[in-house]
Each structure stands twice: as structure tokens, then as C-alpha cells.
C-alpha positions in Angstrom: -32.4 -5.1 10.5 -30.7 -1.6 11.2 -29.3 0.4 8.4 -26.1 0.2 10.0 -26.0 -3.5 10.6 -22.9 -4.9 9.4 -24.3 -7.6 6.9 -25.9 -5.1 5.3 -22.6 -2.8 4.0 -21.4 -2.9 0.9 -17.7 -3.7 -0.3 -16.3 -0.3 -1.6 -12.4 -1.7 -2.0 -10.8 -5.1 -2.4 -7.2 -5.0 -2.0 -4.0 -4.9 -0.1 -2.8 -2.1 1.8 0.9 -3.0 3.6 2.6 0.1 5.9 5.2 1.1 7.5 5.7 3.6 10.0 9.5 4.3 11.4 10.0 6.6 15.1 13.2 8.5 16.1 14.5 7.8 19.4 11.8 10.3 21.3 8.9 8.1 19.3 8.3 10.9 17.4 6.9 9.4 13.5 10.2 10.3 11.1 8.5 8.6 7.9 4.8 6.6 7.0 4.5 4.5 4.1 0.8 3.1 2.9 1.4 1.0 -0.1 -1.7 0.2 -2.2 -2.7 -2.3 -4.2 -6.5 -2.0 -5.2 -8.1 -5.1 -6.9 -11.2 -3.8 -7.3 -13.0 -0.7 -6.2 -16.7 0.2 -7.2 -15.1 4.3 -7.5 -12.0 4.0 -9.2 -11.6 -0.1 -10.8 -8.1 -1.7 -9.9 -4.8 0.1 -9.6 -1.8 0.8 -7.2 -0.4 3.7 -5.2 2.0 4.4 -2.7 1.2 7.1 0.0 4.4 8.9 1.7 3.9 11.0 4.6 7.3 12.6 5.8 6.9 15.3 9.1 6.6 18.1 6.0 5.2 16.9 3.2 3.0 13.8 1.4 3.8 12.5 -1.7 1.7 10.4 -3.6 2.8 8.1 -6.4 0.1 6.2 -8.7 0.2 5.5 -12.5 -3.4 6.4 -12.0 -3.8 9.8 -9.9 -7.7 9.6 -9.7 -7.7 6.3 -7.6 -4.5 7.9 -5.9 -6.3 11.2 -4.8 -9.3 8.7 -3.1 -6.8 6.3 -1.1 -5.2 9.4 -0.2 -7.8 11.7 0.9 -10.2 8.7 1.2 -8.6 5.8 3.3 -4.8 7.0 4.7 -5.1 10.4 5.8 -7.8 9.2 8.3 -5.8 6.2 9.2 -4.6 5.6 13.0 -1.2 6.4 12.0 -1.4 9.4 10.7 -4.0 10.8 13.8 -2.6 14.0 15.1 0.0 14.4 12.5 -0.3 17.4 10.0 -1.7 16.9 6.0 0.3 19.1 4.5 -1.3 19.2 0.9 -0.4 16.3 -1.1 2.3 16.0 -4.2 0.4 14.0 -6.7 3.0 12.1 -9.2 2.5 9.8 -12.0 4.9 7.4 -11.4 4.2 3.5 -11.8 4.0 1.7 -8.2 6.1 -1.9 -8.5 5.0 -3.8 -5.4 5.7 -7.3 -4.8 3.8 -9.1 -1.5 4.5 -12.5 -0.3 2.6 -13.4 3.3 5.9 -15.5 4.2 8.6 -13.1 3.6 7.5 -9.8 3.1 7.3 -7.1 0.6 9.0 -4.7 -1.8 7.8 -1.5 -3.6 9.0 1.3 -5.8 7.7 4.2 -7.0 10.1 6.7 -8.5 12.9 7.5 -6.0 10.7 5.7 -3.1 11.2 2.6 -2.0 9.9 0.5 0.7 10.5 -3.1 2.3 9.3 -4.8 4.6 11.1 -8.3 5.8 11.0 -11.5 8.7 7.0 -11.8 8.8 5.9 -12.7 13.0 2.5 -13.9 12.4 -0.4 -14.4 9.8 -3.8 -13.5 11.3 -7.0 -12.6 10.4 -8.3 -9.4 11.4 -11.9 -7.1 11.3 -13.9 -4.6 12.9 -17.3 -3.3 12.1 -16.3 0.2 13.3 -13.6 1.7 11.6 -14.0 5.3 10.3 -12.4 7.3 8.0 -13.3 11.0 8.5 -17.1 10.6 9.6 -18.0 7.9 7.3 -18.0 4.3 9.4 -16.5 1.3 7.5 -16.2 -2.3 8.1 -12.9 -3.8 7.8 -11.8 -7.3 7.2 -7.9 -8.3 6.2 -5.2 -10.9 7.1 -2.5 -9.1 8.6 1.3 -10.1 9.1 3.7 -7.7 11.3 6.9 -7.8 10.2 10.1 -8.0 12.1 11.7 -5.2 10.1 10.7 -2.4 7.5 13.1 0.3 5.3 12.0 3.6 3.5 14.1 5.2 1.2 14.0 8.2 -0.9 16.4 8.8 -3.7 18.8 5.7 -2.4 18.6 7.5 1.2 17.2 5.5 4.4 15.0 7.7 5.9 16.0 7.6 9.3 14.1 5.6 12.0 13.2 2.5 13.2 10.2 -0.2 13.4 8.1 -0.1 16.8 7.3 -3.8 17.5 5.2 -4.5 20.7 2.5 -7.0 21.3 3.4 -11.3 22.7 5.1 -13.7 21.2 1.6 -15.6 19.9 0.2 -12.0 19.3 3.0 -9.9 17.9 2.4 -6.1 16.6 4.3 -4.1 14.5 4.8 -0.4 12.6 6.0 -2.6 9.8 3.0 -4.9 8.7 1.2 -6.9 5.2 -2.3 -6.0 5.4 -3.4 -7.8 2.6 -7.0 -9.7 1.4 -9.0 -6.0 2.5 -12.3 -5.8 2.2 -13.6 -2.4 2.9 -17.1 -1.8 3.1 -19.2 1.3 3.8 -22.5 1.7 5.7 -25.1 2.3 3.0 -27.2 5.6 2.7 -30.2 5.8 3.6 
């Protein structure tokens, strides 16, 4: 077998990882949201975070600021999302994450003056790919994922302004609001 052959990677994260990601009327991104709840990670053990990109400036908002600085630097900053965006250097704050994820409704977290929800789920569905890379390290991912009709991001009681891209059919629906939850991220081992 190769050393990249999928059975052989091992799980580096177990967790959920909902987002939302709102446009302005020229599709420009006004606001990302990658909420994180981590099970179990062979680096950093089991925690949450919540990762706020905004056109000038991340925030990132964990009780635990070591696992936070990984899914930050890590796992979202290379994320499809955020590709072509600017990192501005991130904010790290310790500030408990409250998250609350149901596959048939939605979600709702808090972190300090953030707050995200997401609302009317479209579709539950299994999803992976062998090829997904973060920076120039290749991961596998595996997840059930659930677009969601609707998503808000607020900071201080304040919408951020924006709205949800949905696209897709109606038996395959996509969305910039979406649960991405039972994540298994594995890494190709060194050789």
C-alpha cells in the first residue's frame, strides 16, 4: 500500500465544525463564522472555539486558547471560504464558547459579544474526500453535513450585515449557512 493511501491516515480531530458565511449584494464575503466543537483531538484533547473572520480583522474566542490558535491557524484559515481573503493577525480571547447543535433544527453559539445561528435545516447527508488540504498538508475528511435555510452573525447585539448564499437542487441543496457535524479529520502519516 502507498503511504498516502487513505486507509492508512490517521484521525487527528473528531468533532463538529458548523459555518456561516454572509455576502453583500456585490457577493463580496461581509462576515465568516467557523464554530468548533472538538471531541477529541490527538494535539490539543476536547474543547470548543469560535473563529470570526470580518473583511479587517479575526477574532478568536476559546476557553482554551492553545486548541484555539491550531483550529485557527491549523484547520479555518486554509478553509475554502476564507481562500483569497486576507488573515489579518488573529485576536486571541478567552471567552467560553456556548454552542448548541441539533441536525433537525439548527444551531446556536455564543462567545462573548458574538453570536451565531443557524436555522430551517434542507438536507442531512453524508460527505468525504480523501483530498482536502490545509496549507500543504493533505487531509481526509469525513462529516454529515446539513445546509441550512438561514444563518445570523451578531456582534455586540448588532447583525452583521449580509445574507446566506444558497445554491445547489432541491434533493441536493448547498448553502453558506451549514451543520458540519460527526468530523473526522485525518492526516497522511509521515514517512
Amino acid at each position: 500500500m502507498s503511504g498516502d493511501d487513505p486507509a492508512l491516515r490517521r484521525p487527528v480531530l473528531v468533532g463538529a465544525n458548523p459555518g456561516l458565511q454572509l455576502f453583500d449584494a456585490d457577493g463580496g464575503c461581509t462576515g465568516y463564522a467557523s464554530v468548533w466543537r472538538v471531541d477529541w483531538s490527538r494535539q490539543h484533547g476536547a474543547g470548543t472555539a469560535l473563529v470570526l473572520w470580518q473583511p479587517d480583522t479575526v477574532r478568536v474566542l476559546s476557553s482554551d486558547l492553545a486548541l484555539a490558535r491550531w483550529l485557527a491557524e491549523d484547520f479555518t484559515r486554509h478553509f475554502p471560504e476564507l481562500d483569497g481573503l486576507p488573515w489579518p493577525a488573529p485576536d486571541y480571547q478567552r471567552e467560553p464558547v456556548e454552542l448548541a447543535i441539533d441536525l433537525a433544527a439548527g444551531m446556536h453559539a455564543r462567545a462573548g459579544d458574538v453570536e451565531v445561528q443557524l436555522s430551517g435545516v434542507l438536507d442531512v447527508r453524508a460527505v468525504a474526500t480523501e483530498e482536502f488540504p490545509l496549507g500543504s498538508v493533505p487531509h481526509s475528511l469525513r462529516l454529515v453535513l446539513a445546509p441550512c435555510r438561514t444563518g445570523r452573525l451578531s456582534i455586540g447585539g448588532q447583525p452583521v450585515p449580509g445574507q446566506v448564499h444558497r445554491s445547489g437542487t432541491p434533493s441536493r441543496p448547498s448553502s453558506s449557512a451549514f451543520l458540519a457535524e460527526a468530523e473526522v479529520w485525518s492526516r497522511v502519516p509521515e514517512r
